[in-house]
C-alpha positions in Angstrom: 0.0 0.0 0.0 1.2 3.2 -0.6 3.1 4.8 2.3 1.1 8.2 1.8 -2.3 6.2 2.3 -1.3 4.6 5.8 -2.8 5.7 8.8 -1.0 5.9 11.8 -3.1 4.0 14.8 -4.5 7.1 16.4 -4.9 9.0 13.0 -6.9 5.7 12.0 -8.8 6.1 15.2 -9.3 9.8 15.1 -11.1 8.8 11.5 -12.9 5.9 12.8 -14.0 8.2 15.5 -15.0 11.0 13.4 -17.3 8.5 11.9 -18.5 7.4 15.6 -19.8 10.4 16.3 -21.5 11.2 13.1 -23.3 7.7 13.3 -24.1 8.1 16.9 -25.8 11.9 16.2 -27.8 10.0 13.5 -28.3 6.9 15.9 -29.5 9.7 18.5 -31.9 11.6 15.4 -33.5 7.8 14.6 -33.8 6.1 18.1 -34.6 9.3 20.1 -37.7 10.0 17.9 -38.1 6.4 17.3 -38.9 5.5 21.5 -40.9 9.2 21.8 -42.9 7.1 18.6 -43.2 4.1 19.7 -45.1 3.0 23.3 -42.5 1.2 25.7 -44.2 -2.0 25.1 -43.0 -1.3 21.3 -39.8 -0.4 21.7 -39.1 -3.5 24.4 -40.0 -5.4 21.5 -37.5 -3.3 19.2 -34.6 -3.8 22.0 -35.4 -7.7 22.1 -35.1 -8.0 18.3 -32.0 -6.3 18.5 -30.7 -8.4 21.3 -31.4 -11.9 19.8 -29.9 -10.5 16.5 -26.5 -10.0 18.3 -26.2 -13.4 19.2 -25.8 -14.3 15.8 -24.8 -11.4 15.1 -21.2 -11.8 17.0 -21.1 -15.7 16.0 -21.1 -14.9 12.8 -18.8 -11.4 12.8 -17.0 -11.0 16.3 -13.8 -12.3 15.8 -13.8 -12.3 11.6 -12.6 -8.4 11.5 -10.2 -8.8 14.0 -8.8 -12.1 12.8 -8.4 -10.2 9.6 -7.1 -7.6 10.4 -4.4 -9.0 12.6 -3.3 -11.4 9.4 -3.2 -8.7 6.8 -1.3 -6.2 9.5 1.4 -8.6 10.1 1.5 -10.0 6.2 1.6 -6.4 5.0 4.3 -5.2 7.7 6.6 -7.7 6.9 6.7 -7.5 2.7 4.6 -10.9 2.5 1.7 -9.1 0.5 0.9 -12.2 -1.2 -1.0 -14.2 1.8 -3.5 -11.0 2.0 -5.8 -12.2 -1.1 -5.6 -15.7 0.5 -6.8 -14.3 3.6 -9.9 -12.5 1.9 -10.6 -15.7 0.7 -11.0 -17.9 3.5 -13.0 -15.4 5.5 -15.4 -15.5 2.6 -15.6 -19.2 2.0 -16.0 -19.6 6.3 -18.2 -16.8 8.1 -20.5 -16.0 4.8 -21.4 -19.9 5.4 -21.8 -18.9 9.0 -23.7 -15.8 8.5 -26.2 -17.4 6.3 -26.7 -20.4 8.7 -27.3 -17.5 11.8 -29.7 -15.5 9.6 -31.8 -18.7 8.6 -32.3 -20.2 11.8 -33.0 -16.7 13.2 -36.0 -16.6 10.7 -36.9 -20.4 10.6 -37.3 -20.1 14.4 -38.1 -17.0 15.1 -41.8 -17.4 16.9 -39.5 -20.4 19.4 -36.9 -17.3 20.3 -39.9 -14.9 21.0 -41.3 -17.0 23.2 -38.0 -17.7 24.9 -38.0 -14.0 25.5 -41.0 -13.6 27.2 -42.0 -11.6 24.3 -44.1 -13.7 21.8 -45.2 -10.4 19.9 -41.6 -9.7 19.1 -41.6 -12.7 16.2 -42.3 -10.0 13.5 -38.9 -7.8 14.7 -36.8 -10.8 14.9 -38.4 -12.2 11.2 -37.5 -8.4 9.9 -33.8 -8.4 11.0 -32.8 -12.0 10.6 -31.5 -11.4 6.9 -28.9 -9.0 8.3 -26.6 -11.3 9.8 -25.5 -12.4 6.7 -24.7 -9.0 5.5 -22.8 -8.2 8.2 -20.3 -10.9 8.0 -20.0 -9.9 4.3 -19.1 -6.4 5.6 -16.7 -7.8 8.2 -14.5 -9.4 5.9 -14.1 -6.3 4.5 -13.9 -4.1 7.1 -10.9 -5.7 8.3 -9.2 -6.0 5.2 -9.0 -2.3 5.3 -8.2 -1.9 8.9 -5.2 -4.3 8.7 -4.5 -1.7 5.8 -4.8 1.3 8.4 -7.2 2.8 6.0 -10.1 3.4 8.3 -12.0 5.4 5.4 -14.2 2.1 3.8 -15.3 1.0 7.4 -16.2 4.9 8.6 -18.4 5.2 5.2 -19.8 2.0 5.4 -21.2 3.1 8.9 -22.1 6.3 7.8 -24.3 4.7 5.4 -25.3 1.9 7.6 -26.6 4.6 10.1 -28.4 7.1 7.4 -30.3 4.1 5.8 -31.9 3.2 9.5 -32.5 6.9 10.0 -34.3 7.4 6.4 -35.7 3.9 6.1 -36.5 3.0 10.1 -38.1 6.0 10.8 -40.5 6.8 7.9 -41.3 2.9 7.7 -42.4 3.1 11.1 -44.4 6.4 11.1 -45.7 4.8 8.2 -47.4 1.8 10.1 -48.6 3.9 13.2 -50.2 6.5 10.9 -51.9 3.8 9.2 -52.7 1.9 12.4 -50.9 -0.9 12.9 -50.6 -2.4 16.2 -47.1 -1.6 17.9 -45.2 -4.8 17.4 -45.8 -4.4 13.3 -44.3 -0.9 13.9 -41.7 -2.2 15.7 -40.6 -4.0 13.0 -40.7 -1.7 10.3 -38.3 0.4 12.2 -35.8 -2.4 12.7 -36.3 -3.0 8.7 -34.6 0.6 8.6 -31.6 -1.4 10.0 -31.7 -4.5 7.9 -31.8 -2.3 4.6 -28.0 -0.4 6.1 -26.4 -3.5 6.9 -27.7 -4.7 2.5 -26.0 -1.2 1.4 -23.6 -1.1 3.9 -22.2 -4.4 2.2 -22.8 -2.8 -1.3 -20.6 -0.1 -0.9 -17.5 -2.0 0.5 -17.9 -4.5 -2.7 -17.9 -2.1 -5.0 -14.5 -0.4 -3.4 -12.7 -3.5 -2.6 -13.1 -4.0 -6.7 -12.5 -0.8 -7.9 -9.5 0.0 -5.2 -6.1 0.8 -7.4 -4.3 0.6 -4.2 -4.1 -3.1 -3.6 -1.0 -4.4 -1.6 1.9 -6.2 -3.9 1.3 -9.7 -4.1 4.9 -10.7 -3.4 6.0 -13.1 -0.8 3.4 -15.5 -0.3 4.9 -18.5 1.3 1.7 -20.8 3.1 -1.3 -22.4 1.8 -4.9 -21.4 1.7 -5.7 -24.3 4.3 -2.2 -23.4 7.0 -3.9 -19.7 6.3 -7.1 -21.1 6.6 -6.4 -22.8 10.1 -4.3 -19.4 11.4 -7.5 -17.1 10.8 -9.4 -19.6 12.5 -7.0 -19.8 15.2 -7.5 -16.5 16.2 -11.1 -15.1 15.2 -12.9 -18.2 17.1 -11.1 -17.8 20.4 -12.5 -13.8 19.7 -15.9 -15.3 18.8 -16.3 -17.6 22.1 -15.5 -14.5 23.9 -17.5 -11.5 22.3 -20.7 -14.3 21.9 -19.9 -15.2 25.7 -21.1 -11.8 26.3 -23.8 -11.4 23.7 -25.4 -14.7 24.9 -25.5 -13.4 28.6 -27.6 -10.1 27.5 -29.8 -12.6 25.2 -30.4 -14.8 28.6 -30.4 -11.8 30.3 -32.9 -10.0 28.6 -35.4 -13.3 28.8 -34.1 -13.6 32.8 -34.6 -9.7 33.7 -38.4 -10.5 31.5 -39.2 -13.7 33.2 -38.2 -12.4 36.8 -40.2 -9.2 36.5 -43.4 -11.7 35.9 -42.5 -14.5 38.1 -40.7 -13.2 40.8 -41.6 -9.5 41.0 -45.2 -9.4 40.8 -45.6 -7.2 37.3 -47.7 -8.7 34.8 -46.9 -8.9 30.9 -47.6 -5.4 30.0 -45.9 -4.5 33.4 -43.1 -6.1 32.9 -42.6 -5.2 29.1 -43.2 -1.4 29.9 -40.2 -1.4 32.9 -37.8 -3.3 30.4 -38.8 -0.6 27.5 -38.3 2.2 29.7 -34.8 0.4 31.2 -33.8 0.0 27.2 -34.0 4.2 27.0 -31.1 3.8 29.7 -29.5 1.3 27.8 -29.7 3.7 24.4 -27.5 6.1 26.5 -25.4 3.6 28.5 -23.7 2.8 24.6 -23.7 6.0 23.4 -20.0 6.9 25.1 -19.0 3.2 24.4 -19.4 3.4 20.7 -16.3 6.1 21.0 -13.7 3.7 22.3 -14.6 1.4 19.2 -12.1 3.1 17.1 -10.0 2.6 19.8 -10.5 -1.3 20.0 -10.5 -1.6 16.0 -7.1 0.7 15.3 -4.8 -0.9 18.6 -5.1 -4.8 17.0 -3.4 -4.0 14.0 -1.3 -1.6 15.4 0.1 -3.8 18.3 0.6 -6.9 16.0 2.4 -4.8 13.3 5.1 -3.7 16.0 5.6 -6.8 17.3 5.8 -8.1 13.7 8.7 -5.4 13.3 10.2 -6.6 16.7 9.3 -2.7 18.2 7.8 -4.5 21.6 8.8 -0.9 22.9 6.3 0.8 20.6 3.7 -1.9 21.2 3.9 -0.7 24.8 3.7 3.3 23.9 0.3 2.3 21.7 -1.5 0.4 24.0 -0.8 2.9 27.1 -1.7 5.9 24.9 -4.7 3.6 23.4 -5.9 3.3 27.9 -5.0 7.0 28.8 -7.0 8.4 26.0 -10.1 5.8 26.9 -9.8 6.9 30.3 -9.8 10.8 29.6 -13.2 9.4 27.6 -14.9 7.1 29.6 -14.5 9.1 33.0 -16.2 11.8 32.3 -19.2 10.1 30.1 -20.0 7.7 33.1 -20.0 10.6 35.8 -22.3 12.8 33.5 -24.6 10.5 32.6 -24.7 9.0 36.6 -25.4 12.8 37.6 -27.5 14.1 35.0 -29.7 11.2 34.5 -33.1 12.1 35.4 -32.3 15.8 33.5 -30.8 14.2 30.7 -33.6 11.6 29.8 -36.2 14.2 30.3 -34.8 16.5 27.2 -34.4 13.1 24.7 -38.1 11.4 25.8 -39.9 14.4 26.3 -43.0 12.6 25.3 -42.8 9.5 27.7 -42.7 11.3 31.2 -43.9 7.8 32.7 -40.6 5.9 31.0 -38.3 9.0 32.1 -39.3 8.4 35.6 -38.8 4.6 35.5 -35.3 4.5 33.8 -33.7 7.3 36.0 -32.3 5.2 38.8 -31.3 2.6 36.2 -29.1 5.0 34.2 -27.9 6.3 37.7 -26.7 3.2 38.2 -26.1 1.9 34.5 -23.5 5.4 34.1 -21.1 3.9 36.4 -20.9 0.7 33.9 -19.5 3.3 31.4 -16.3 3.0 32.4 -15.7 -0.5 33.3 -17.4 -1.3 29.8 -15.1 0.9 27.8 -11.7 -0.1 29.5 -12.8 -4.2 29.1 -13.3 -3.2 25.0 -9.7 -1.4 24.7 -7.9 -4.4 27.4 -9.8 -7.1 25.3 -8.4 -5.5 22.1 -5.1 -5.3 23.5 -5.1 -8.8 24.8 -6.2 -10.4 21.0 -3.2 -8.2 19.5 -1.0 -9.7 22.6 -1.8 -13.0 20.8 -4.1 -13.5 23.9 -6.7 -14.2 22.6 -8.3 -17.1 24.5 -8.3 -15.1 27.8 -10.9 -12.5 27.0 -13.1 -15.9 26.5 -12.3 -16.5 30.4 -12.9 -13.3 31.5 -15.8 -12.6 30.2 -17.6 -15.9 31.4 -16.4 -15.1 34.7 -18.1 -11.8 34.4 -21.1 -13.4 32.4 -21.4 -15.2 35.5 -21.7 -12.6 37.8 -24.3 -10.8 35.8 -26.7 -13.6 35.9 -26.3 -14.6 39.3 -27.0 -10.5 40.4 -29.8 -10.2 38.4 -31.3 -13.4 39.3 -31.5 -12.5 42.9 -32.1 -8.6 42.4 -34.4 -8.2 39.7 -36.7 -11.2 41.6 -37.0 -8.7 44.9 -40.4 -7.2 44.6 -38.7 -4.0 45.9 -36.1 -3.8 43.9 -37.2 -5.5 40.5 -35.9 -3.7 37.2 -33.3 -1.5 38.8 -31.3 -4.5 39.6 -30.3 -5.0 36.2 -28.1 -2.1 35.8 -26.8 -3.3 39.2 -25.9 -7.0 37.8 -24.2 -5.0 34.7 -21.7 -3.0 36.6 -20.6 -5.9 38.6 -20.5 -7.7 35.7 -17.8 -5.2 33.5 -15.9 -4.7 36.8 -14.8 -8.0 36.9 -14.2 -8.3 33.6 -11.8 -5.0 33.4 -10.0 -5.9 37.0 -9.3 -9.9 35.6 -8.3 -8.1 32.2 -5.7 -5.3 33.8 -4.0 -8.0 35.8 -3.3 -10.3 33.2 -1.7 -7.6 31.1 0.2 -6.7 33.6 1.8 -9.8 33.6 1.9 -10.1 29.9 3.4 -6.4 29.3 7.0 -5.7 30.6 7.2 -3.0 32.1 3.7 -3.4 33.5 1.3 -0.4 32.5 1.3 2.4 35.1 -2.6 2.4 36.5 -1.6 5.4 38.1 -0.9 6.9 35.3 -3.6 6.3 33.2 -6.3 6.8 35.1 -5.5 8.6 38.2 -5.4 12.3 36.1 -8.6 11.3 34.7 -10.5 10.6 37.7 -9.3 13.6 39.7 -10.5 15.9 36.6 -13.7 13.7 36.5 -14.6 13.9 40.4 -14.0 17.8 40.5 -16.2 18.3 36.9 -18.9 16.0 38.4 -19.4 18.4 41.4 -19.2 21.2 39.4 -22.2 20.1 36.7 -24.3 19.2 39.4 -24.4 22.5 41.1 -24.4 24.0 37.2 -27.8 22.2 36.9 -29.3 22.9 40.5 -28.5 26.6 39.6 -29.5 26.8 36.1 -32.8 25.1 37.4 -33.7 28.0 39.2 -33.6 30.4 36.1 -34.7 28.2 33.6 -36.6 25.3 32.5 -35.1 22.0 33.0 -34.1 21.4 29.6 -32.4 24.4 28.9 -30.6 24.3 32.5 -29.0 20.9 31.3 -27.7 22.0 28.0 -25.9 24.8 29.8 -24.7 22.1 32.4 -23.3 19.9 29.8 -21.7 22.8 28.5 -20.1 23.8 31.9 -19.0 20.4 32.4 -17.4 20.2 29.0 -16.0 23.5 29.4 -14.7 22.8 33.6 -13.0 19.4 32.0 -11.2 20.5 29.5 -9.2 23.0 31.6 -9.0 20.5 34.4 -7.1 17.8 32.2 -4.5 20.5 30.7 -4.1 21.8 34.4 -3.6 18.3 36.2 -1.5 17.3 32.8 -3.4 14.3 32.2 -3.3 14.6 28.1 0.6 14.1 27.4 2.3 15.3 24.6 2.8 11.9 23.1 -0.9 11.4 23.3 -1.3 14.0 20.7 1.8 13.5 18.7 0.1 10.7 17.2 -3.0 12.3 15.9 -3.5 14.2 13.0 -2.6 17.8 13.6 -1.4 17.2 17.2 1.8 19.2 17.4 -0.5 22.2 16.6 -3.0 21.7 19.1 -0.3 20.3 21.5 1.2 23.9 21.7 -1.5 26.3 21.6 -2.4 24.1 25.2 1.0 24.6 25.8 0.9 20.8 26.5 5.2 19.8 26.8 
């Protein structure tokens, strides 16, 4: 590949997350109008679609892009070009078989995995977003071909598109029904046919630039066969599989669990129990808004750690992944602390028109916001594990935390007095353990051990003082304004309060943002040495 077309790792992240945050303002302008559409009961059945589709979903996709990607890194970084169209190929001729397979028993058996759910109504959802797992593993392949490229472009597009289609398509299908009259679940599902139709053009657009891209790698070098190359891909995307659908399985069961609990346990009826778990999905829609930023993160640090090591640069490998956890840290603090302190505001300005839901899902985002962090750290550690050549270990970690979740909710959502705000409870225990088992283990792996201090104790301090700070913003601002306004000007103080704080305590280095695009510039008008 031409050297003037590679990305550095946190350019490549900078574009992924420019990307991010374009498709999470158009996932905010679709869902946000979507759950003020839609009755709680209709966008449970949205949210259970969703989650039975990411069972498959990850079977069929987890570990393919960062199997990939890992392969065409280390092939491309050491002059063996020629592997890399053997690679393509056997992702093709393994997970498109996979991805077909997960998106016809999703549809062959869809009413048996509604009623596994709790949610019987929720057949026509799941029917609607089956097809889409197969589309997604086609996009995968791709995805990662790029990425171990460090050309982030094709997979930011591809998103972009993937998020405008369910905005355009997933919203006017849905109006459409409820205008017309349709019952809830129907309009359910014409909103999740908004995301089927991204995921079909998603896949489109990456086809047509892997075959018209004039900028393919050499194909010089290649040593092994399409089976050793075969077996090596497969050697590391299912141990990332196992793990990521250890996960995805425990929020399919979990979902059904929290469902069934709420019913059997807890003393709500059907519509009861379907209303609290819509209203706890609108604290879920926020909980993986600040998330969805560290996925750049995750996606850029694989290659980028296995093309060091390829080079023998252990030392640089080290500088990546501790940049990779400070910059997660400067990210994920202060989105957990002000979502935990803002929630009621915050959920009151996005679902203006579902004061009931608002009041139900504000202790669960309290709660949920402290996840944030633990959630974001386990998808950077993970990442950096699987470029470690560690892959197996994330498998472990996340079944013990898998574990936890199950058992917390079991017992928590079931106490009449507690009942749905125990699932946000079961989640943060759940992504503590998982980032604590994850941080040791690396510690062990990476000589000289990362400095915890280092990374996150800057953060925190910054994040503690803004937190204090936007909660007196907002109890002021109350008094002069309505609530709405008062918590835009809140988020703006905190943003504001933050930003000095982290130049003040020094908790953005220099290095940090050497590596980005533009970063000497910005790193001296902060005066940042």
């Amino acid at each position: 590949m031409p050297q003037a077309k590679k990305q550095n790792f946190l350019q490549g992240a900078a574009i992924l997350a420019a990307a991010v945050a374009l498709v999470k303002v158009i996932g905010a302008v679709f869902k946000i109008p979507l759950a003020n559409l839609l009755s709680e009961t209709g966008f449970s059945h949205f949210n259970i679609a969703y989650n039975v589709y990411n069972v498959l979903l990850v079977i069929s996709t987890a570990g393919l892009p960062v199997a990939v990607s890992k392969m065409v890194a280390e092939s491309n970084a050491t002059g063996n070009g020629g592997e890399i169209p053997k690679i393509i190929r056997a992702a093709m001729s393994t997970f498109l078989v996979i991805g077909f397979v997960g998106s016809t028993l999703m549809f062959v058996f869809a009413e048996q995995i509604a009623g596994i759910m709790g949610s019987p109504d929720s057949v026509h959802t799941i029917r609607v977003i089956a097809p889409a797992s197969f589309f997604v593993a086609l996009m995968s392949v791709f995805r990662g071909y790029y990425q171990g490229l460090a050309n982030m472009f094709p997979t930011a597009i591809s998103q972009v598109i993937e998020a405008l289609c369910k905005l355009v398509f997933g919203l006017a299908i849905s109006w459409f029904l409820i205008s017309r009259g349709y019952p809830q679940e129907i309009a359910a599902a014409g909103a999740i046919g908004g995301v089927m139709i991204g995921t079909v053009l998603g896949a489109v657009f990456l086809i047509l630039r892997r075959v018209f891209d004039k900028n393919k790698p050499s194909k010089t070098g290649s040593s092994r066969s399409q089976s050793e190359i075969t077996k090596a891909l497969m050697a590391i995307a299912v141990p990332v599989t196992i793990g990521s659908g250890v996960l995805a399985l425990t929020n399919f069961i979990d979902a059904a669990l929290v469902l069934r609990r709420l019913q059997s346990a807890a003393g709500f009826d059907y519509e009861g129990a379907n209303f609290l778990f819509g209203s706890y999905s609108y604290a879920q829609t926020l909980f993986t808004f600040p998330s969805a930023f560290i996925v750049p993160f995750s996606m850029s640090v694989v290659p980028a750690i296995s093309a060091a090591i390829a080079r023998g640069d252990r030392s640089g490998a080290h500088r990546t992944m501790e940049s990779s956890m400070r910059i997660t840290s400067l990210l994920a603090f202060p989105a957990a602390a002000g979502l935990s302190v803002l929630a009621g505001p915050i959920l009151g300005l996005l679902f203006a028109n579902r004061p009931e839901g608002v009041a139900a899902a504000t202790v669960p985002l309290n709660i949920l916001a402290i996840a944030v962090f633990f959630n974001c750290v386990v998808m950077l550690s993970n990442a950096v594990l699987q470029a470690l050549g560690r892959a197996k270990i994330p498998v472990f970690t996340m079944l013990v935390g898998s574990v936890v979740k199950i058992v917390a909710n079991w017992i928590l959502v079931g106490n009449p007095a507690i009942n749905i705000n125990g699932a946000p409870v079961g989640t943060c225990l759940c992504y503590l353990t998982i980032m604590v088992l994850n941080l040791i283990i690396i510690s062990n792996h990476i000589k000289p051990a990362p400095n915890i201090l280092r990374m996150f104790g800057r953060p925190f301090i910054s994040t503690v003082m803004m937190a204090g700070t936007v909660w007196a913003a907002n109890g002021l601002l109350c008094r002069f304004m309505s609530a709405k306004i008062a918590v835009l000007g809140a988020i703006a103080v905190a943003v504001c309060v933050y930003l000095v704080l982290i130049i003040l305590l020094k908790a953005l280095t220099r290095e940090d943002l050497l590596m980005i695009p533009k970063g000497e510039k910005i790193a001296n008008l902060l005066k940042i040495k």
